[in-house]
C-alpha positions as CSV (number, residue, x, y, z in Angstrom):
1,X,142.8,-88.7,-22.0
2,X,140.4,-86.3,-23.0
3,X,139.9,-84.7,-19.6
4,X,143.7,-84.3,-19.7
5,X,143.7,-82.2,-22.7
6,X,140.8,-79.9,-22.0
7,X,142.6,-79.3,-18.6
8,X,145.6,-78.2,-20.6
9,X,143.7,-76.0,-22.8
10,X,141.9,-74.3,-20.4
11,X,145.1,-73.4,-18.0
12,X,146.5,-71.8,-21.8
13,X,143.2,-69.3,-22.2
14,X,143.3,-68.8,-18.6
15,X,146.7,-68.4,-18.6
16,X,146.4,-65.4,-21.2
17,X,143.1,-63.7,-19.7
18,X,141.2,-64.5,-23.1
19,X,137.4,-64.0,-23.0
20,X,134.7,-64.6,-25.5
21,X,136.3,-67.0,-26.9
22,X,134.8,-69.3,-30.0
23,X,136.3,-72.9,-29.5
24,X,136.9,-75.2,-32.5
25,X,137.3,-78.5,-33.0
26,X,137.7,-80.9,-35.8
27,X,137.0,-84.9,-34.8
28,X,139.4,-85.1,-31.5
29,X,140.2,-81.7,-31.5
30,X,136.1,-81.4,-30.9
31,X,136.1,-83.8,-28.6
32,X,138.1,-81.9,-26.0
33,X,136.3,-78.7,-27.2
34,X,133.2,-80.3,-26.3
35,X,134.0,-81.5,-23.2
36,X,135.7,-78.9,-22.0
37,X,132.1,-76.8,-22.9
38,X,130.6,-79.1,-20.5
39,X,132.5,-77.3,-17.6
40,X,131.0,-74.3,-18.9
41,X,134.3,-72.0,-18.7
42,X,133.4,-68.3,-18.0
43,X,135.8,-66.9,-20.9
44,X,133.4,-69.3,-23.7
45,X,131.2,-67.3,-26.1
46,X,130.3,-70.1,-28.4
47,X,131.4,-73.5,-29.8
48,X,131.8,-75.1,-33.5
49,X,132.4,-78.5,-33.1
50,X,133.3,-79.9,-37.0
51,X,132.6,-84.1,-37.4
52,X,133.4,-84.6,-33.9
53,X,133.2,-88.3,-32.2
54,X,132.1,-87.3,-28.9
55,X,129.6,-90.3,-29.1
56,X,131.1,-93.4,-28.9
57,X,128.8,-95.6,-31.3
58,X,131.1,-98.3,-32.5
59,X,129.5,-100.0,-35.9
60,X,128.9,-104.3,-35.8
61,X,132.2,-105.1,-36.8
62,X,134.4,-103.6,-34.6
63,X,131.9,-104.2,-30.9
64,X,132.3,-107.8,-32.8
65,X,136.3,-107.4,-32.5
66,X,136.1,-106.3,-29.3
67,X,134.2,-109.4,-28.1
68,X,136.5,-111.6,-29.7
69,X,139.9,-110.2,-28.6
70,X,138.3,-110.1,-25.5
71,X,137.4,-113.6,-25.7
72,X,140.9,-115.0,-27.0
73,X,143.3,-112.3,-25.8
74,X,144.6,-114.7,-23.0
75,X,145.6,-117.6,-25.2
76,X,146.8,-115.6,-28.2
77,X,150.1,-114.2,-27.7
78,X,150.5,-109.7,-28.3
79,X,152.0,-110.1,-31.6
80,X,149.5,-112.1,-33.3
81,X,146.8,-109.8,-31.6
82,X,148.1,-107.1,-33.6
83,X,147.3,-108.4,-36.8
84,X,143.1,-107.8,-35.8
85,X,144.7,-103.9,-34.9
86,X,143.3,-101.4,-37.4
87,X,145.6,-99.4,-39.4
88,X,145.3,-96.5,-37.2
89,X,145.9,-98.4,-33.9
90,X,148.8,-100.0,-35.4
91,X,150.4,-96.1,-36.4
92,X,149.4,-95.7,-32.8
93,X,151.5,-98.3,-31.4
94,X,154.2,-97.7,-33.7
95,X,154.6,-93.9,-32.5
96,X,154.2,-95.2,-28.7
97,X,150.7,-93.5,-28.5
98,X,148.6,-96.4,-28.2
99,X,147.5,-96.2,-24.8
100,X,146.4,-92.8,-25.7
101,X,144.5,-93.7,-28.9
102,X,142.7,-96.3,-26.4
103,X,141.8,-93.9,-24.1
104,X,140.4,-91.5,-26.2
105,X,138.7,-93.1,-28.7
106,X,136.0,-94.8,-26.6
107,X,135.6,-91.9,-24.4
108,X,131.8,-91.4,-24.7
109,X,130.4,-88.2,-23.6
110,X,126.6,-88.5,-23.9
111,X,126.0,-87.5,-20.2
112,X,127.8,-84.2,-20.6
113,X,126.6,-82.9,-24.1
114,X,123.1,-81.4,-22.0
115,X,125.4,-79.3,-19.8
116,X,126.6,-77.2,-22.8
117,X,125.1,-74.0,-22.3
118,X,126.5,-71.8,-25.1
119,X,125.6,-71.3,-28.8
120,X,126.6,-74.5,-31.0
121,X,127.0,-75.0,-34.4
122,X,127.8,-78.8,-35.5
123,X,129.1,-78.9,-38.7
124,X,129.2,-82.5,-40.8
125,X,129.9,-84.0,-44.0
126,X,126.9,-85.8,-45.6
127,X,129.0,-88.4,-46.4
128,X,131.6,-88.8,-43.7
129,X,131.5,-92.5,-42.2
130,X,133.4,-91.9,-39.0
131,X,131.9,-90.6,-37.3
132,X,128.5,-90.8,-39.6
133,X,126.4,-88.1,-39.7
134,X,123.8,-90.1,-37.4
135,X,126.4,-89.2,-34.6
136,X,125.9,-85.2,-35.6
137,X,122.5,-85.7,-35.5
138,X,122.1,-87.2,-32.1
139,X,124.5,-84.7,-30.7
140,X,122.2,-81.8,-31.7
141,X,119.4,-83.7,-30.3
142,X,121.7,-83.3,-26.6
143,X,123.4,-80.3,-27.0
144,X,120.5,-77.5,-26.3
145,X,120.9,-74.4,-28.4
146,X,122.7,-76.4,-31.2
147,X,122.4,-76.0,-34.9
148,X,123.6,-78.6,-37.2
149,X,124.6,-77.7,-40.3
150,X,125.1,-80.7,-42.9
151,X,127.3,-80.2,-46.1
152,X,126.7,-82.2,-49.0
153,X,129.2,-84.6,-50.8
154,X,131.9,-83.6,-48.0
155,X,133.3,-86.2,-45.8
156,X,135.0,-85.4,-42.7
157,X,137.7,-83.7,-44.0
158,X,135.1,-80.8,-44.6
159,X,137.4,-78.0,-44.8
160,X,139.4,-79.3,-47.2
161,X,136.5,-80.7,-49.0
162,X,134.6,-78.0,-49.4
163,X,136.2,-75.1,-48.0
164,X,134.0,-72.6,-49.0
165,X,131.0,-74.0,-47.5
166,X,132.8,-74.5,-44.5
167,X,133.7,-71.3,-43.9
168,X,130.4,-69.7,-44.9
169,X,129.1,-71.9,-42.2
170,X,131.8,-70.5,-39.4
171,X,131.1,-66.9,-40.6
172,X,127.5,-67.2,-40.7
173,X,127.6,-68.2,-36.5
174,X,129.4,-66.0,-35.8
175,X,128.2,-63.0,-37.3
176,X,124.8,-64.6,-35.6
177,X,126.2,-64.3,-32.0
């Protein structure tokens, strides 16, 4: 789970004596970024957290899903469950990671977003639809000292959307720390 690998990142930068270090982290990758901000490390400086689903805000359809699988998942055999399994869940399964995919994906960490105590910047794609750019917006709204910086016409694969708006963005924090 997430906790897992924030634990494993923070034995690596502990391991090597870093200090003032910037963490990144794109969608999962900011996820563990974020959480592992929550612990407020001593070696952090400052965090960028790029169209990251620490929020768990699951649209209509899919809390709809969940009520029904978990309605009829005890008279409909695994294999024909699978079928309702989205396309990424089913990549999960097939690469023996879906027990991982379900622990991670719903791991909602609205609590822990207030404990971050360093300088944020949220970067997010005006158009990106998982997670939507409602998510960024609430996470600024928790994370004090956080800046969110929306870039037009970019989904969430920002930096290879618009890479040099991206990147502007990173500089720009940093230079500002």
């Amino acid at each position: 789970g997430i906790p897992e690998y924030a634990n494993w990142v923070s034995t690596f930068i502990n391991k090597d004596k870093m200090e003032d270090v910037v963490l990144i982290g794109h969608s999962f990758g900011g996820k563990i970024a974020s959480y592992l901000s929550s612990k407020n490390p001593i070696w952090l400086r400052a965090l960028i957290l790029v169209a990251t689903p620490a929020l768990y805000r699951p649209g209509l359809f899919v809390r709809s899903k969940i009520v029904v699988l978990k309605i009829v998942k005890r008279i409909i055999p695994n294999s024909i469950r699978e079928i309702f399994y989205s396309a990424e869940l089913k990549e999960a399964k097939k690469l023996g990671m879906e027990k991982i995919l379900r622990k991670v994906v719903p791991f909602d960490q609205t609590s822990l977003l207030s404990k971050i105590r360093f300088a944020t910047i949220l970067i997010w794609g005006e158009n990106d639809d998982y997670p939507p750019l409602s998510v960024g917006k609430e996470m600024n709204s928790l994370i004090p000292n956080s800046k969110l910086k929306v870039i037009e016409d970019a989904g969430h694969q920002i930096n290879i959307e618009k890479p040099l708006l991206f990147y502007e963005g990173i500089k720009n924090f940093i230079e500002s720390l």
